[in-house]
N, C-alpha and C positions, 0 to 999 in steps of 0.2 A: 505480426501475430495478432489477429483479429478474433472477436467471440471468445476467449479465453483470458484465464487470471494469468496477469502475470508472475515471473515468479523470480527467486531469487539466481536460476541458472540463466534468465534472461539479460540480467547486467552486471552479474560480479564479474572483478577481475581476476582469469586465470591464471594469470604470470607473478607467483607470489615470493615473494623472500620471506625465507624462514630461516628457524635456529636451531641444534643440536643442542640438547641437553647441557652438553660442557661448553658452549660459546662460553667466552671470561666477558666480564664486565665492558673494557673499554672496545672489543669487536663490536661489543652489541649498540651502545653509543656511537661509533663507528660509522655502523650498519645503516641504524637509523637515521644517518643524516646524511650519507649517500643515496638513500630510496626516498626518504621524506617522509618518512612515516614514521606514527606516534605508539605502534605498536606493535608482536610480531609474534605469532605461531610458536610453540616451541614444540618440536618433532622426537618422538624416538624411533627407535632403528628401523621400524617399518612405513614410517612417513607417519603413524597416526599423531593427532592432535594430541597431548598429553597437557598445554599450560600455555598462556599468554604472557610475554612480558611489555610494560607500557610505559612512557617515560616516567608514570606517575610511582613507577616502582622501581625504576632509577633513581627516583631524586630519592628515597627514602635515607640515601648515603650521606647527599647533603643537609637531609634534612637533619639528622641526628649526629652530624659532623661534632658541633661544640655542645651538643645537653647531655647534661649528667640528671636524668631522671631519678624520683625515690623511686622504693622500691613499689610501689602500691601502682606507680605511673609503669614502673616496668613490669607489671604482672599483667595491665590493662594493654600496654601495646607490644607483646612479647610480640607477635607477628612480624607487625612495623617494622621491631630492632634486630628482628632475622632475616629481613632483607637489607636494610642496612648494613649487615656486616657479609652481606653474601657476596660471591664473586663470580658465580656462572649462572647460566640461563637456568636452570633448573631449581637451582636455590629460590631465584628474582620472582620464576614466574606466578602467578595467578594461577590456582586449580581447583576447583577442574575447570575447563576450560568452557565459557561460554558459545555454543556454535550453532549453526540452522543448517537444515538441510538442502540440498539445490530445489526441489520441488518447494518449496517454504515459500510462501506468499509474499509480496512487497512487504502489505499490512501486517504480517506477523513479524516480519522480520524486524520494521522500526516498532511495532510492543518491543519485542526484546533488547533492542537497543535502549527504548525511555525507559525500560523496568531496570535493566542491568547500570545504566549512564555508562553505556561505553559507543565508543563514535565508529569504531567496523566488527564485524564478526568474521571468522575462519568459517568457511562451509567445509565440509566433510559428505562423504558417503555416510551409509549404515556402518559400514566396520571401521569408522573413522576415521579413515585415510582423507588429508587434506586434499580440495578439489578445488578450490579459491578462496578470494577474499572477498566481502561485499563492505559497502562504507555509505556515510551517510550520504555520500554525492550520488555514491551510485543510482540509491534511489529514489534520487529525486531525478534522475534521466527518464523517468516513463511521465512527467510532465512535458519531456521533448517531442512525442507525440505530436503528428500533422492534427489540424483541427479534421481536415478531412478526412483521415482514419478511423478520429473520434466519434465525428458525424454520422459514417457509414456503419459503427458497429450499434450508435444507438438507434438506426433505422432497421436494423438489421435486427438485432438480437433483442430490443426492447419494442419500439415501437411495435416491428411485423410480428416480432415473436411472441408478444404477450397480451397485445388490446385487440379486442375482434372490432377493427375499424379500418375502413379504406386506408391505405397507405397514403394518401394525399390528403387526410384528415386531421393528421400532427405535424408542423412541419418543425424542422430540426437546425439551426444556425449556430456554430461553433466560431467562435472568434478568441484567439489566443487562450485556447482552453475553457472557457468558460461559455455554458451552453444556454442555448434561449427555447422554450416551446413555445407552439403556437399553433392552435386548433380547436379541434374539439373532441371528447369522450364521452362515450354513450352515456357515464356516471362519475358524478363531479367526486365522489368517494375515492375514483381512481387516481386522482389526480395527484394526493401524497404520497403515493407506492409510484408513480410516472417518478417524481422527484428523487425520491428514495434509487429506484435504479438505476438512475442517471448520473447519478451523485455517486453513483460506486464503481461505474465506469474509470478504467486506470487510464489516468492521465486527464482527467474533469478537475477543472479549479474550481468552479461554482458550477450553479443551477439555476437562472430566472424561468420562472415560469409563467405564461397568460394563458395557460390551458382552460378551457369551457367546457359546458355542461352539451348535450347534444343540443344542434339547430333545430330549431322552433318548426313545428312541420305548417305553412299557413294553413289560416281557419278558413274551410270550404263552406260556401254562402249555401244554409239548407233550400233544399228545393223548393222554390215558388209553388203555391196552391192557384192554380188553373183558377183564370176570373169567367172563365167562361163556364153557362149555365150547361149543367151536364144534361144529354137526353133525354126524354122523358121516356118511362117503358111505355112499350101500347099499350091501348088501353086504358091509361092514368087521368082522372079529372083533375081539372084545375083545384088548386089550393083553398 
């Protein structure tokens, strides 16, 4: 997939386990550690996404196993203590539920991750029927990217695409992701928009750059004044 963003149908995975509304408590602990996973979809009757449950709202049982909260402490975590005492998926889970959609960018996807702190997201269509799951690994697979993919799309789409200069006047060197210039642009101004595009390239760990100003055109020697005496018109006396 070259010349294009990537996006979130590019590496989620398809194959999800999910929960019905009334999964009990210990299926979903169960669940979870049959699949390995620290969280999980919960579905109603037509497959949409309606709630997330996470281990972090499993432990809430144990969490509040031996406290006898006042009452000031139980009006502050009334939430808390109704997961604690709940028994199925639907009680347990998180709502509404946090999701992106498959067109959804790498980049937006992990904003929603570091704004929400949760480690995968459910993708959904527009009528929110679950279509996968995407997780933090996932996205970091478009760092798996050949250097030479990477290479080809900044000659391609940045260099050819956007500076009016020979194609053999930037060259381009990608080594375990991270990229090197080397040239030269008509205008040294270009040179932090060169950086800036390269740098946004999916699957670019860095950016060095030795990009230059245009080559110096040489100074052409003005034309010699003839030592020789010009003419005389006819006619003409001596000086």
């Amino acid at each position: 997939m070259q010349g294009a963003r990537y996006t979130v149908n590019d590496v989620m995975t398809r194959t999800v386990v999910a929960l019905a509304g009334g999964a009990m408590f210990k299926e979903i602990v169960r669940t979870m550690g049959e699949w390995g996973v620290s969280a999980m979809p919960v579905l109603d009757g037509d497959g949409r996404v309606i709630g997330v449950v996470s281990e972090a709202d499993l432990l809430r049982k144990e969490e509040f196993r031996d406290s006898d909260p006042d009452g000031r402490a139980e009006l502050r975590r009334l939430s808390e203590l109704a997961k604690a005492e709940a028994v199925t998926a639907e009680e347990l889970m998180s709502t509404p539920a946090v999701t992106v959609r498959p067109g959804t960018t790498l980049t937006q996807a992990a904003r929603v991750m570091a704004r929400h702190q949760v480690k995968r997201l459910p993708v959904v269509a527009d009528d929110g029927v679950l279509k996968g799951i995407v997780s933090r690994s996932d996205l970091l697979k478009i760092f798996l990217r050949s250097d030479e993919d990477i290479a080809d799309e900044i000659r391609r789409e940045i260099v050819a695409g956007r500076f009016p200069v020979p194609l053999d006047a930037v060259r381009v060197e990608v080594r375990d992701g991270v990229v090197r210039l080397t040239g030269h642009v008509p205008d040294t101004s270009l040179v932090p928009l060169a950086v800036r595009l390269v740098r946004s390239v999916e699957g670019v760990v860095d950016v060095h750059s030795a990009l230059a100003g245009p080559r110096r055109r040489p100074v052409l020697e003005p034309d010699l004044v003839s030592d020789r005496t010009p003419p005389r018109p006819p006619g003409a006396g001596a000086a």
